[in-house]
C-alpha positions as CSV (number, residue, x, y, z in Angstrom):
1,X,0.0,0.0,0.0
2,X,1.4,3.7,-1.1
3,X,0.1,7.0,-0.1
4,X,0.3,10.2,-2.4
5,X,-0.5,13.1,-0.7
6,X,-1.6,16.0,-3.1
7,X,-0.4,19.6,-1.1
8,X,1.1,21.6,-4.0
9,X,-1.6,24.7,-3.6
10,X,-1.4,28.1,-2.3
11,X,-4.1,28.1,-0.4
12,X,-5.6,31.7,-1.2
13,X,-8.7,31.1,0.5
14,X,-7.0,30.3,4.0
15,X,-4.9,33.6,4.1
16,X,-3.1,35.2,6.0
17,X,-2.9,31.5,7.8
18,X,-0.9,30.3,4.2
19,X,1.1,33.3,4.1
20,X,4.1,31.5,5.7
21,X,3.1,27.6,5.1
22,X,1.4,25.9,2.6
23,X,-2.2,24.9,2.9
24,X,-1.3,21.5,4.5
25,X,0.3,22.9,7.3
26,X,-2.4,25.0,8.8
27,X,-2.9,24.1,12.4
28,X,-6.2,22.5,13.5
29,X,-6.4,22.1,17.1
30,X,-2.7,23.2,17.2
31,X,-1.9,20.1,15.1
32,X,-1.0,20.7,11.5
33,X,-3.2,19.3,8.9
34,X,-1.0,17.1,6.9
35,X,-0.1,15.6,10.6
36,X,-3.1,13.9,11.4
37,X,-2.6,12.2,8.2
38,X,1.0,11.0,8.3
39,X,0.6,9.9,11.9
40,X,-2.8,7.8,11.1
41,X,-1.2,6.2,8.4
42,X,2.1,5.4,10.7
43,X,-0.7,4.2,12.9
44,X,-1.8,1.4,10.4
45,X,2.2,0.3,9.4
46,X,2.1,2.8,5.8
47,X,5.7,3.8,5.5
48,X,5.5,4.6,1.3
49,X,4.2,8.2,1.4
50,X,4.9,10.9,-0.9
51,X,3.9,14.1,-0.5
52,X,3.0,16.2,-4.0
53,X,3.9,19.8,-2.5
54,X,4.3,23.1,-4.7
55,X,4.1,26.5,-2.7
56,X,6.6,26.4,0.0
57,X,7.3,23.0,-0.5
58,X,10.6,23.7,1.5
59,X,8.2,23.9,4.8
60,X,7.5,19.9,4.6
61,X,11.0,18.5,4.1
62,X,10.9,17.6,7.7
63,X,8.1,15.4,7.6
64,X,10.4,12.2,6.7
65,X,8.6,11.7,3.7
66,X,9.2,11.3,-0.1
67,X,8.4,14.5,-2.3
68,X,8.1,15.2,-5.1
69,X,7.3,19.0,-6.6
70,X,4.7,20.3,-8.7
71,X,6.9,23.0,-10.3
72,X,3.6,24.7,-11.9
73,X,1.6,24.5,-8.8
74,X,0.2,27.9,-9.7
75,X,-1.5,27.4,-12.7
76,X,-2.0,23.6,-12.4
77,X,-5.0,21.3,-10.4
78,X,-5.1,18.1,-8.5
79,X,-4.6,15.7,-11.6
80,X,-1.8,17.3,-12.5
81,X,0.0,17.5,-9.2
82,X,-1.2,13.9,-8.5
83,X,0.8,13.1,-12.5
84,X,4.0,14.3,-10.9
85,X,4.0,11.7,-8.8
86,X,3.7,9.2,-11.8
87,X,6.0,6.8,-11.3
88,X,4.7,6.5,-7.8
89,X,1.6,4.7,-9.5
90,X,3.0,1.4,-9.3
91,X,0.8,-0.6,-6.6
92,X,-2.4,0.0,-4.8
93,X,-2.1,3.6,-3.9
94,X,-4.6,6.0,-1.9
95,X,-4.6,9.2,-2.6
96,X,-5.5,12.3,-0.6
97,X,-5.8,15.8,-0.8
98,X,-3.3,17.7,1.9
99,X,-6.6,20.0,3.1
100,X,-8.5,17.0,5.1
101,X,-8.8,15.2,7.9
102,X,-10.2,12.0,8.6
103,X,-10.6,9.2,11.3
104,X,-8.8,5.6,11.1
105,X,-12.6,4.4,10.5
106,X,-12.8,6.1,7.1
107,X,-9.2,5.3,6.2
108,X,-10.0,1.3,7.2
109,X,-13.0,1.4,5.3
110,X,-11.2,2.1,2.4
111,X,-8.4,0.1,2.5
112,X,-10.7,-2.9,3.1
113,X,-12.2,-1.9,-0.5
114,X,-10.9,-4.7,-3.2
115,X,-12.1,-3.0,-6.2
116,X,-10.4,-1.3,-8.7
117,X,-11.4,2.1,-8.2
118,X,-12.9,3.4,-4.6
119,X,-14.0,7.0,-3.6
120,X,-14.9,7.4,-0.5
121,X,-18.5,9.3,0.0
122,X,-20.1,11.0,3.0
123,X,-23.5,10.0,2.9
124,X,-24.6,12.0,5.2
125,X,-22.6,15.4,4.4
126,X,-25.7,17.6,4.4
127,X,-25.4,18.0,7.9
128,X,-21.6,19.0,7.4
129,X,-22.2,21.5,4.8
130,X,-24.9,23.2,7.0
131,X,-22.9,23.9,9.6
132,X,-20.3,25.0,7.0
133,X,-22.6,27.4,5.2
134,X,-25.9,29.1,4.7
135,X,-26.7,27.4,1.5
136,X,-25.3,24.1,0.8
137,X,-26.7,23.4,-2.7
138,X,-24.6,26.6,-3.9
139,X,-21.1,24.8,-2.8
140,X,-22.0,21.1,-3.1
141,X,-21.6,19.0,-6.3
142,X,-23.8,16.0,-8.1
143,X,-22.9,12.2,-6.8
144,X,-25.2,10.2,-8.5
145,X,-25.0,6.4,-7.5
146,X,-26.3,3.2,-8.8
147,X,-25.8,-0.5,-7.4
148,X,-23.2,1.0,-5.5
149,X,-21.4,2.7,-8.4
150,X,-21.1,5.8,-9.0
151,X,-22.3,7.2,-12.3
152,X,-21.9,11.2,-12.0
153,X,-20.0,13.0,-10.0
154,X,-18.6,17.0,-9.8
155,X,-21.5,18.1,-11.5
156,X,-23.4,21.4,-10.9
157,X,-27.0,20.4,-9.2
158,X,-30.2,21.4,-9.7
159,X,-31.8,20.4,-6.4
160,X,-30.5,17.9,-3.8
161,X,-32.3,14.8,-5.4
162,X,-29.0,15.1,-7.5
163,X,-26.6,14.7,-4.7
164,X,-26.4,11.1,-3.1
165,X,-23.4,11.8,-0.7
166,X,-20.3,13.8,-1.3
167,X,-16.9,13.3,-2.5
168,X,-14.6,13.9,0.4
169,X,-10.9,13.9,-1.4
170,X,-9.9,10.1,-0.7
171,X,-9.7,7.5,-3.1
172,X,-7.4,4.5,-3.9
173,X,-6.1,3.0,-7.2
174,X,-5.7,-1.1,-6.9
175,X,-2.8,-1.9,-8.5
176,X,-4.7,-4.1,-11.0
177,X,-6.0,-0.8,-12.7
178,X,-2.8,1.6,-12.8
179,X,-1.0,0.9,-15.5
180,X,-4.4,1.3,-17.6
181,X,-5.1,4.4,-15.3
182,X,-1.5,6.0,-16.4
183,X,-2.2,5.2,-20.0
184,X,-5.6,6.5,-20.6
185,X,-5.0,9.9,-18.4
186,X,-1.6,9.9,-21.2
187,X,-4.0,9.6,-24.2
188,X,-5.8,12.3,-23.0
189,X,-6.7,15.0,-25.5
190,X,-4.5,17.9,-24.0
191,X,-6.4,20.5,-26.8
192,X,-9.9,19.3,-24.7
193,X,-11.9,21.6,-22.0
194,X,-12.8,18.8,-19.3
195,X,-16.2,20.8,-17.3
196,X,-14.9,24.3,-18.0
197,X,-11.1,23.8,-17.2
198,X,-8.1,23.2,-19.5
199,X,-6.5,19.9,-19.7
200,X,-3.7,21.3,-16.8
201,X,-6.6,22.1,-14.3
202,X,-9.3,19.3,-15.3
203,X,-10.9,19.1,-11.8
204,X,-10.3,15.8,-9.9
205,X,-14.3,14.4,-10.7
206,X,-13.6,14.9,-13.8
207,X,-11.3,12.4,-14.2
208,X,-12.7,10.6,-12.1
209,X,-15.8,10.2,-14.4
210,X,-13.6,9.8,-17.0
211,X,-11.6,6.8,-15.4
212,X,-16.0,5.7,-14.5
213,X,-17.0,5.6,-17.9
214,X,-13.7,4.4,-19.9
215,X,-11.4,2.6,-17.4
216,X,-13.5,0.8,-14.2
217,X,-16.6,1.5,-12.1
218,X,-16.3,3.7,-9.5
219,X,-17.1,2.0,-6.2
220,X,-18.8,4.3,-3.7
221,X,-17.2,3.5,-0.1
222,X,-20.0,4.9,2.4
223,X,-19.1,6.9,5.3
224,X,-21.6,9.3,8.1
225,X,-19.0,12.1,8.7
226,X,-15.9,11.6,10.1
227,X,-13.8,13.8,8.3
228,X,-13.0,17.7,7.6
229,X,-11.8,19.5,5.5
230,X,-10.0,23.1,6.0
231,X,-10.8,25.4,2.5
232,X,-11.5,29.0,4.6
233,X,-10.7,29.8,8.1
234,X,-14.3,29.4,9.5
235,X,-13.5,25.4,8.6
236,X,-11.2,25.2,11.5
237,X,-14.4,25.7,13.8
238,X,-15.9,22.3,12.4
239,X,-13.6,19.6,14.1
240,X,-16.4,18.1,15.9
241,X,-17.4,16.7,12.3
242,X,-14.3,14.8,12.9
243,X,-15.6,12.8,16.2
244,X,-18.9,11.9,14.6
């Protein structure tokens, strides 16, 4: 099992906490956010970890870890950080974005997923995204599921019949499915606008529904909270979501 860690953004919507560390360093509860990760997966034996990092990537070289830079970090997305680590795609690997936190529940539950693709889901993140927000429709995205697959995600919604649970940032490759994963995000048209964005900052979901419709269902591993995730400062005031 491998762990790639994607931390390479600036964090604009944090500062002036990212003014001197990069998004995954923030403190929550006077822990850093990239720390809860590393010592849950030191908690379950997971020494092959590689950090993605980009702005002020010289802030994590302490964390014992293997990284690797995403030298255009500021004008690039997750897929592409998550590409820099290419060569690290070589086994099953879970990957996570540097701005959450989660419990060893929701980590187990995915590890104890054997199929080729698995994203883990928050079934019941409505409550989260009240407490996060006024108006969660506005900031939440389609997840559309069927026989336990999921058929749409990162989609714009019209009403909340369209959301089924959200994607949290958490997913793992089996190693059965890489090389085909590598190939096909290689073949990609680079001239193509994936849901708005140019190829460099094609939104996570979106390859993800690629990868759903080309490569290998998407298995939906269910989860009832138990997780956070830090994207403005009022975030930090939600680690309760963390114990439930």
């Amino acid at each position: 099992m491998k762990i790639i860690v994607l931390a390479a953004g600036q964090g604009t919507r944090l500062r002036p906490l990212t003014d001197n560390v990069p998004k995954c360093m923030v403190p929550l509860k006077g822990k850093p956010l990239i720390d809860y990760q590393l010592d849950l997966f030191k908690s379950k034996s997971i020494k092959d970890i590689t950090i993605v990092g980009g702005y002020l990537i010289e802030k994590l070289k302490s964390k014992n870890v293997n990284l690797i830079t995403n030298k255009a970090y500021k004008t690039t997305n997750m897929v592409h950080s998550l590409f820099c680590a290419e060569k690290e795609l070589n086994d099953d690997v879970i990957i996570s974005y540097g701005d959450i936190v989660f419990t060893d529940k929701v980590l187990q539950k995915l590890i104890d997923s054997n199929e080729n693709i698995s994203v883990v889901v928050d079934k019941n993140w409505k409550e989260y995204w009240k407490a996060r927000m006024d108006d969660p429709l506005s900031d939440a995205e389609t997840l559309k599921i069927k026989d336990g697959k999921i058929i749409e995600i990162g989609k714009k919604p019209n009403h909340y019949g369209d959301i089924e649970g959200q994607y949290i940032g958490l997913m793992k490759f089996s190693s059965e499915i890489i090389k085909e994963i590598i190939q096909f995000y290689n073949a990609l048209d680079r001239t193509v606008i994936y849901d708005g964005k140019d190829f460099n900052n094609m939104y996570m979901t979106s390859f993800l529904s690629l990868l759903g419709k080309n490569i290998s269902p998407l298995k939906a591993v269910f989860i009832n909270n138990g997780w956070v995730e830090v994207d403005c400062p009022e975030d930090l005031d939600h680690y309760d979501f963390l114990n439930k």
